[in-house]
Z-matrix of the N, CA and C atoms (Angstrom, degrees):
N
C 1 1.442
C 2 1.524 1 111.38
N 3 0.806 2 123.61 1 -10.27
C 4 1.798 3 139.36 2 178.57
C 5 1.350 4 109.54 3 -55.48
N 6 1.536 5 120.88 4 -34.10
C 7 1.606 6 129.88 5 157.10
C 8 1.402 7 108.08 6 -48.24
N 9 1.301 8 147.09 7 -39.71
C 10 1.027 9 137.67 8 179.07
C 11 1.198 10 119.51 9 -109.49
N 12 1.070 11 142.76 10 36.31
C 13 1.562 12 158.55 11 -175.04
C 14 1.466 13 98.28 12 -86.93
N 15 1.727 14 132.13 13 -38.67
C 16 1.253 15 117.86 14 179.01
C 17 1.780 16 102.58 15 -61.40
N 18 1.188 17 125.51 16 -42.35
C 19 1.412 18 109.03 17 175.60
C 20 1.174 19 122.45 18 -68.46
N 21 1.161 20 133.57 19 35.24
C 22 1.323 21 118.46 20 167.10
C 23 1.808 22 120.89 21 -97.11
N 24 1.021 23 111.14 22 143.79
C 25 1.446 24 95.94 23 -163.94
C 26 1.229 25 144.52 24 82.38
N 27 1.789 26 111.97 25 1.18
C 28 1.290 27 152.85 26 164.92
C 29 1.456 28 104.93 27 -80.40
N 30 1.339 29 104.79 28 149.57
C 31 1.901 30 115.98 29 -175.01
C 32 1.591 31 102.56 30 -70.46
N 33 1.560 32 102.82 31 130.25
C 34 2.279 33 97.55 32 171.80
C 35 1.304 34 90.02 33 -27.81
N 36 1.384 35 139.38 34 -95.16
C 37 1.267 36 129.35 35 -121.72
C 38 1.387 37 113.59 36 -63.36
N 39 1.328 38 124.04 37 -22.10
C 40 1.555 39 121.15 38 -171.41
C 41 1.474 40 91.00 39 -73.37
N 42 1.465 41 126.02 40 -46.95
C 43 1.471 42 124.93 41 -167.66
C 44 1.372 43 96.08 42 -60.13
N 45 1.247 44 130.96 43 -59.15
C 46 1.444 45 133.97 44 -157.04
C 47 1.493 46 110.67 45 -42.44
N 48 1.824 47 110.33 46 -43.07
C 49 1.198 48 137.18 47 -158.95
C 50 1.360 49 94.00 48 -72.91
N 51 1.660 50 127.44 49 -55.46
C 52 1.779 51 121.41 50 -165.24
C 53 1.597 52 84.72 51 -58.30
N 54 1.459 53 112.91 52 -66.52
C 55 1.583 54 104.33 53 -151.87
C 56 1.580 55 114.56 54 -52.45
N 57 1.119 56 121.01 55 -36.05
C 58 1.634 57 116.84 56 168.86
C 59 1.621 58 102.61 57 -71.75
N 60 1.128 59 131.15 58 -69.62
C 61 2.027 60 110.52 59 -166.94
C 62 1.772 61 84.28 60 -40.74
N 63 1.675 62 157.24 61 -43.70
C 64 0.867 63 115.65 62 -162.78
C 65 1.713 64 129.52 63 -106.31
N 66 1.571 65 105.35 64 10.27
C 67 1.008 66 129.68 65 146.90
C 68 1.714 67 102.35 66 101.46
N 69 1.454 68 113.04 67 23.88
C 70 1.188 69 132.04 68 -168.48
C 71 1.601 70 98.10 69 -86.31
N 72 1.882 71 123.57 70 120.74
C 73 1.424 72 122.55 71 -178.67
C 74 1.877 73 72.19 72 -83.54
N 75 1.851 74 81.96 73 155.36
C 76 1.973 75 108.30 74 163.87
C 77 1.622 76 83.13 75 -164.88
N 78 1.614 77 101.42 76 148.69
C 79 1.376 78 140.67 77 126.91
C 80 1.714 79 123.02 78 -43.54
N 81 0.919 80 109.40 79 139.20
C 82 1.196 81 133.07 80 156.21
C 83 1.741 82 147.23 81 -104.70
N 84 1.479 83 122.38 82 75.46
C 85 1.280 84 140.14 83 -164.60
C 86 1.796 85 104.18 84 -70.32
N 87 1.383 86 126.05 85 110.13
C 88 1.095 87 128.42 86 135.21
C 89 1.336 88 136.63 87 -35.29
N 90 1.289 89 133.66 88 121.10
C 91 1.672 90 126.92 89 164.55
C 92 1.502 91 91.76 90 -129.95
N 93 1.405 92 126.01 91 121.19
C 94 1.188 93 138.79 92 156.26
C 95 1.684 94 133.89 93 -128.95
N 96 1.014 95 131.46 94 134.09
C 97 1.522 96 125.03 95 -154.05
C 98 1.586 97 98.43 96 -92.68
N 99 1.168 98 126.80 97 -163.42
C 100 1.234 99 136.51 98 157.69
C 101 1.712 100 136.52 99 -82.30
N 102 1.420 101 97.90 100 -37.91
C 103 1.454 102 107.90 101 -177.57
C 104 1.278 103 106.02 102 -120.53
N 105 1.944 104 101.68 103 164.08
C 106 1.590 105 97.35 104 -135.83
C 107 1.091 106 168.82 105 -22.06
N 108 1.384 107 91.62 106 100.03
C 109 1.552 108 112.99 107 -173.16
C 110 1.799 109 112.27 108 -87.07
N 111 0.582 110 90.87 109 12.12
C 112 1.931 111 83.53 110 176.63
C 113 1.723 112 88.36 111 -112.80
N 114 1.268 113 116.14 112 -22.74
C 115 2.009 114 106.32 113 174.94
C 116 1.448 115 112.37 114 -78.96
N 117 1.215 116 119.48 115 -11.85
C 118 1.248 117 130.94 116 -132.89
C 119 2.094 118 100.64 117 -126.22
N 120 1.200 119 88.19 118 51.82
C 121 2.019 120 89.77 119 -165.69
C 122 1.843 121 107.59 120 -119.04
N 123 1.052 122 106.47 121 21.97
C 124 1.732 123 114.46 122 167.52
C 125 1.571 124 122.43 123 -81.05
N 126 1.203 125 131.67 124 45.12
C 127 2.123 126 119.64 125 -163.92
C 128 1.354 127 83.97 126 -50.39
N 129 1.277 128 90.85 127 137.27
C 130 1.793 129 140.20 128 146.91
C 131 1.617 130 121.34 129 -135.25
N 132 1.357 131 101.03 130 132.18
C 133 1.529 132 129.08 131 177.93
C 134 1.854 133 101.31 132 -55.49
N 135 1.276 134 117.43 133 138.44
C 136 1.847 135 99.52 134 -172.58
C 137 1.460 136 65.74 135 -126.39
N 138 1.696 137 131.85 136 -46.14
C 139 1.543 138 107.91 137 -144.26
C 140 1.819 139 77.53 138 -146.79
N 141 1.576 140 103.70 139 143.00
C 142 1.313 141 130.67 140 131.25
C 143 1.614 142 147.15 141 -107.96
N 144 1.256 143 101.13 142 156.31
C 145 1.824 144 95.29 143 -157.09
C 146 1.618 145 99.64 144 -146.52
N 147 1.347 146 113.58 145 142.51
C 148 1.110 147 89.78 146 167.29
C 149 1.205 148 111.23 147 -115.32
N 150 1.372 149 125.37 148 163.51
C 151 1.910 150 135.26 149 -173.45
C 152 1.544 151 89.65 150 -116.50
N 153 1.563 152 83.08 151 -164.35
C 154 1.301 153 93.95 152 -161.88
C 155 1.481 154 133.43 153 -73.17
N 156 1.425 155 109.34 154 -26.56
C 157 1.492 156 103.79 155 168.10
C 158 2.064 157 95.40 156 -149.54
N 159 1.475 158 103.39 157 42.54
C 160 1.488 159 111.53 158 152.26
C 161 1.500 160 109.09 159 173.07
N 162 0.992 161 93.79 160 -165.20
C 163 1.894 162 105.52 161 -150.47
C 164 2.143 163 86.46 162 -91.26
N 165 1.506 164 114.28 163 152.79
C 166 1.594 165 120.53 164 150.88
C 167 1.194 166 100.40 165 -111.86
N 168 1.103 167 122.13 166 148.91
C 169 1.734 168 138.76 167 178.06
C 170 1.694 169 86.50 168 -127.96
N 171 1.262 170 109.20 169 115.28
C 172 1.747 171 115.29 170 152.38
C 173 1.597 172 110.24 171 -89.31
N 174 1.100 173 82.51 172 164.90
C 175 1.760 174 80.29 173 -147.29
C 176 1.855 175 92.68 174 -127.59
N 177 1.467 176 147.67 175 141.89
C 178 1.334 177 125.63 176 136.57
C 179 1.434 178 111.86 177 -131.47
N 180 0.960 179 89.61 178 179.61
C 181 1.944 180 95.99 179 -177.02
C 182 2.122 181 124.20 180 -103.21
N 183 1.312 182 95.79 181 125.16
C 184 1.763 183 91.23 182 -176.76
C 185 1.485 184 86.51 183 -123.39
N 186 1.955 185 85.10 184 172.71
C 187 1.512 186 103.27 185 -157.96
C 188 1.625 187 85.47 186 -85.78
N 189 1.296 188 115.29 187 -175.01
C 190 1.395 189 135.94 188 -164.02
C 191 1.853 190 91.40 189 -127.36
N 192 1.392 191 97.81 190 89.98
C 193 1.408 192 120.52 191 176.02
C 194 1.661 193 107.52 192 -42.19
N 195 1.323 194 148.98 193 -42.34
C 196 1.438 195 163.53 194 123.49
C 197 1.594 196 104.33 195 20.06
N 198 1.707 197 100.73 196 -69.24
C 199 1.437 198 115.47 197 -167.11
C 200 1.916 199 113.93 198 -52.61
């Protein structure tokens, strides 16, 4: 899994994007807390894994430092 270590910490969609141009099926794992969640709307990839015949991307959400 060390091949994909540069994505970690990259937005879902950029990840979503390598693994489809390379035609790689993955899952998608939620981790979300309870409190603020309306600050809290950035997905980023924290961990990849691979299963059995495709990739899981866990996924959680940070605030958008900007706001």
């Amino acid at each position: 899994m060390k091949e994909y270590n540069r994505l970690l910490g990259l937005h879902l969609d950029d990840v979503k994007e390598f693994f489809d141009n390379k035609n790689i099926k993955y899952t998608i794992t939620e981790i979300r807390g309870r409190k603020d969640k309306d600050k809290l709307i950035i997905p980023r990839v924290i961990k990849i894994s691979q299963r059995e015949n495709s990739i899981e991307l866990i996924v959680t959400y940070f605030s958008d430092s900007l706001l």
